[in-house]
C-alpha positions in Angstrom: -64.7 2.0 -13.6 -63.9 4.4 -15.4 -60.2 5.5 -16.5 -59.0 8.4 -14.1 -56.2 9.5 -16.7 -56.3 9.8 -20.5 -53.6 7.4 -21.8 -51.8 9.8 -23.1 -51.5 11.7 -19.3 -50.3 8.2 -18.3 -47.7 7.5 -20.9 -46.2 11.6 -20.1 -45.8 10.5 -16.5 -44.2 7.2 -16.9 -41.9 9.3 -19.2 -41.2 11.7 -17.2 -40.7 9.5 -13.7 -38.2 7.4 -16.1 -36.4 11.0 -17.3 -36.2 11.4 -13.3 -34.9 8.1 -12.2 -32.1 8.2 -15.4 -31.1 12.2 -14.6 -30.2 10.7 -10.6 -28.2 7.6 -12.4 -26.2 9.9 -14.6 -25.7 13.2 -11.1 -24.8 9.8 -9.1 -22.8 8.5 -11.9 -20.6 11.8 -12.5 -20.2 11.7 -8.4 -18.8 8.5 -8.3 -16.3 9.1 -11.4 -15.4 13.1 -10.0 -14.7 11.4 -6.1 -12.9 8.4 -8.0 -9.2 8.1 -7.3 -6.8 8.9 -11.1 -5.0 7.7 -12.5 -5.9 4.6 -13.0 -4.2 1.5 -11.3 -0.9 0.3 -13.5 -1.1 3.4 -15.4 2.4 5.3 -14.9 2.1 9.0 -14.5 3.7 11.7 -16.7 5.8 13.9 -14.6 7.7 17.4 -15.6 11.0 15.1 -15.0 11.0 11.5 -15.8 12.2 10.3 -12.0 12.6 6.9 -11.5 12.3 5.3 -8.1 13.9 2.2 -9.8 17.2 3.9 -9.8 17.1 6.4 -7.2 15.7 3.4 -4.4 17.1 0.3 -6.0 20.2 1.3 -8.5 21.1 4.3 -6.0 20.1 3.0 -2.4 17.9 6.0 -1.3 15.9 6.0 1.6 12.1 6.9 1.3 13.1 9.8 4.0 15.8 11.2 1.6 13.0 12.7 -0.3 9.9 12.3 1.7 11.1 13.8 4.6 8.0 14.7 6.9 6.0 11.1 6.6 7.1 10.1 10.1 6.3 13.8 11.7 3.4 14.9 9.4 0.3 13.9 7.3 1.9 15.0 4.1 5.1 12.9 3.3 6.9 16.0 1.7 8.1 16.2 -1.8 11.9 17.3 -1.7 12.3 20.7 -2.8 15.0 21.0 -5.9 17.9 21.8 -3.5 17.6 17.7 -2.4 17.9 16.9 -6.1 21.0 19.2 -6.9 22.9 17.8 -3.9 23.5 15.2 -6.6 22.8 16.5 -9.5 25.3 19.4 -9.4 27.6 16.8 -10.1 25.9 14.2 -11.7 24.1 14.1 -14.8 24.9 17.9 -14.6 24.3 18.7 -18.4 21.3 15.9 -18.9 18.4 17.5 -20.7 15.7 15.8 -18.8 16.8 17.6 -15.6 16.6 21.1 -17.5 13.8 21.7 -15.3 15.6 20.8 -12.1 18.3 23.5 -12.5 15.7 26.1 -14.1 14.0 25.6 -10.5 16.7 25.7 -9.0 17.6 28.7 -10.4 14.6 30.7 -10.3 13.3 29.2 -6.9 10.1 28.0 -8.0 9.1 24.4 -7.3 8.7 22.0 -9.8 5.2 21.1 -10.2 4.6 17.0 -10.0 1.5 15.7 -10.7 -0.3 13.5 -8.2 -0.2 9.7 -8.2 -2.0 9.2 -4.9 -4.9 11.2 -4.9 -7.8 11.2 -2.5 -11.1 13.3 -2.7 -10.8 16.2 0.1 -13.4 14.9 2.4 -10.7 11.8 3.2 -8.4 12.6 6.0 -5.3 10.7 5.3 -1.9 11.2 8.0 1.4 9.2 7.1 3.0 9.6 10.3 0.2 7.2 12.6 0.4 4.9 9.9 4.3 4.9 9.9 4.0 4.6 13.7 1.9 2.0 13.2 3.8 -0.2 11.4 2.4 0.1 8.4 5.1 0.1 5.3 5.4 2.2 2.3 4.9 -1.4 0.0 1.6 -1.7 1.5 -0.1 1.5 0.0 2.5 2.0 -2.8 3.6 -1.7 -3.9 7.1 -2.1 -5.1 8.3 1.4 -5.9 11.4 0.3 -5.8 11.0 -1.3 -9.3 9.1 1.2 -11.1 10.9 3.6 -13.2 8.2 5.5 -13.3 5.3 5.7 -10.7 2.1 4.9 -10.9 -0.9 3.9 -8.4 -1.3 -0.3 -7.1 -4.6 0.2 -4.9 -7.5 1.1 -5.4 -7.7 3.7 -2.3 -11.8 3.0 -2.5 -12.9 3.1 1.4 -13.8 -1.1 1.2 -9.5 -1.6 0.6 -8.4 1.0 3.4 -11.4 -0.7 5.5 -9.8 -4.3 4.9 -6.6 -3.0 7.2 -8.4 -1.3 9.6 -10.8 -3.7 10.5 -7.9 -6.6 10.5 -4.6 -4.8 10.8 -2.8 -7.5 11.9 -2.6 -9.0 8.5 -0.4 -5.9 7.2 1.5 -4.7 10.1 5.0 -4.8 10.7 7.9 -4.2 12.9 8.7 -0.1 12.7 12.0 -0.9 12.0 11.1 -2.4 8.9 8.4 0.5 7.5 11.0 1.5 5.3 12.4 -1.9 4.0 10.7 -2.4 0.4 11.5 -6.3 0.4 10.3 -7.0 4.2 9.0 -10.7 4.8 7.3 -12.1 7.8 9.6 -14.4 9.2 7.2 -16.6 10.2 3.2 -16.2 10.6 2.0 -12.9 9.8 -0.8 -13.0 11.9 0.9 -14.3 14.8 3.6 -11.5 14.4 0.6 -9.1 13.8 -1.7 -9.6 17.0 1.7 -9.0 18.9 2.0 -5.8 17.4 -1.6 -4.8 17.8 -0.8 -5.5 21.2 2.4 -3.8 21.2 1.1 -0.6 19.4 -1.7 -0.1 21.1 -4.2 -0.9 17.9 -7.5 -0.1 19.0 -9.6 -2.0 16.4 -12.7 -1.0 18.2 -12.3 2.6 16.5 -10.7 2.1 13.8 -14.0 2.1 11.6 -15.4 4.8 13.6 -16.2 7.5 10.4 -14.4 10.5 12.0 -11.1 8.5 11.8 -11.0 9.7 8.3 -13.8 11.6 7.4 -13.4 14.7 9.7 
C-alpha cells in the first residue's frame, strides 16, 4: 500500500504535535509556579522593619491579639497600624534606627508596607475567625512564631495539606481557650480529645471538602 504522506509531511507533524504537547507543559508549568505559595518554606522574609516575634511573643509576652486584632471577628487577622507599635515604642527603643520607619509612619500617617509571608492565590477563600472558633491554633498554620526572630512560612498551604485537617480535624483541634497558647499539648490522646470537640463544635466533616468551602 502505498505511503499516504511523504516522510518528510510525517516528520513536520510529529514535530509539530511534540512543539504542542511541550508549549501546554511549559503554559501548565508557569500556572503551577504563578498560583504557587512564596516564599518558600524556611525562608525568612525581608520586611521594611526587622520585627521579631521571638521577642515581642516570647522575650515580651504579647498576645497574637495585641497585633492581630480582627482574627477572631474577621477573615483578615489585621496588621496593627503604627499607633500599636508607638504605644511602646515612644518610650522604648525611641531613637533605634531600625524603627526610623515606624515613627516616619507614624508621622506622616501612612502605613508601613510589610510584605506577605502567607500568601494564597485569590481564587482561595481563607477566614481566621471559623478557624479560631474552631479550635484551630495559630502553631498549626504558622509553627512556632514564637521562636522566630524573623518570620517566615512552615506549610506548604498546597490544597492536599489544608485538605489533611479538613478531612480529619480531629487530629489538630484544640480547646478555644488554648488557640492562642504557642506551646499547647494534648494532655492525653489527641484524637480522643479531638472527636469530643468535633462533637462539641459542631464539625461537620461531611462538608468540609465540599469545593465552595474555599473556592467561592
Amino acid at each position: 500500500m502505498a505511503q499516504v504522506f511523504e516522510p518528510r509531511l510525517v516528520l513536520w507533524l510529529k514535530l509539530s504535535a511534540l512543539a504542542v504537547v511541550a508549549f501546554f507543559v511549559v503554559v501548565i508549568l508557569i500556572w503551577r509556579i504563578s498560583i504557587a505559595p512564596h516564599p518558600s518554606i524556611g525562608s525568612p522574609v525581608e520586611q521594611i522593619v526587622p520585627f521579631s516575634h521571638k521577642h515581642h511573643v516570647s522575650d515580651v509576652g504579647l498576645d497574637c491579639r495585641y497585633c492581630h486584632t480582627t482574627v477572631e471577628t474577621s477573615a483578615f487577622a489585621g496588621m496593627p497600624p503604627t499607633d500599636t507599635c508607638m504605644t511602646c515604642h515612644s518610650q522604648l527603643f525611641a531613637d533605634a534606627r531600625m524603627l526610623a520607619p515606624v515613627r516616619k509612619s507614624f508621622a506622616s500617617g501612612q502605613p508601613l508596607r510589610w510584605n506577605r509571608v502567607h500568601d494564597l492565590p485569590d481564587f482561595v477563600y481563607f477566614n481566621h475567625s471559623i478557624h479560631v472558633a474552631k479550635g484551630v491554633g495559630c502553631e498549626t498554620c504558622h509553627g512556632p512564631i514564637d521562636r522566630m526572630p524573623l518570620t517566615w512560612r512552615t506549610a506548604t498551604l498546597e490544597m492536599q495539606w489544608c485538605l489533611d485537617c479538613h478531612r480529619a480535624p480531629e487530629k489538630y483541634i484544640r480547646p478555644r481557650d488554648q488557640v492562642f497558647n504557642l506551646h499547647w499539648r494534648p494532655p492525653g490522646s489527641q484524637l480522643i480529645l479531638g472527636k469530643k470537640l468535633v462533637e462539641e463544635y459542631r464539625i461537620h466533616t461531611s462538608s468540609l471538602t465540599d469545593c465552595s468551602i474555599c473556592h467561592r
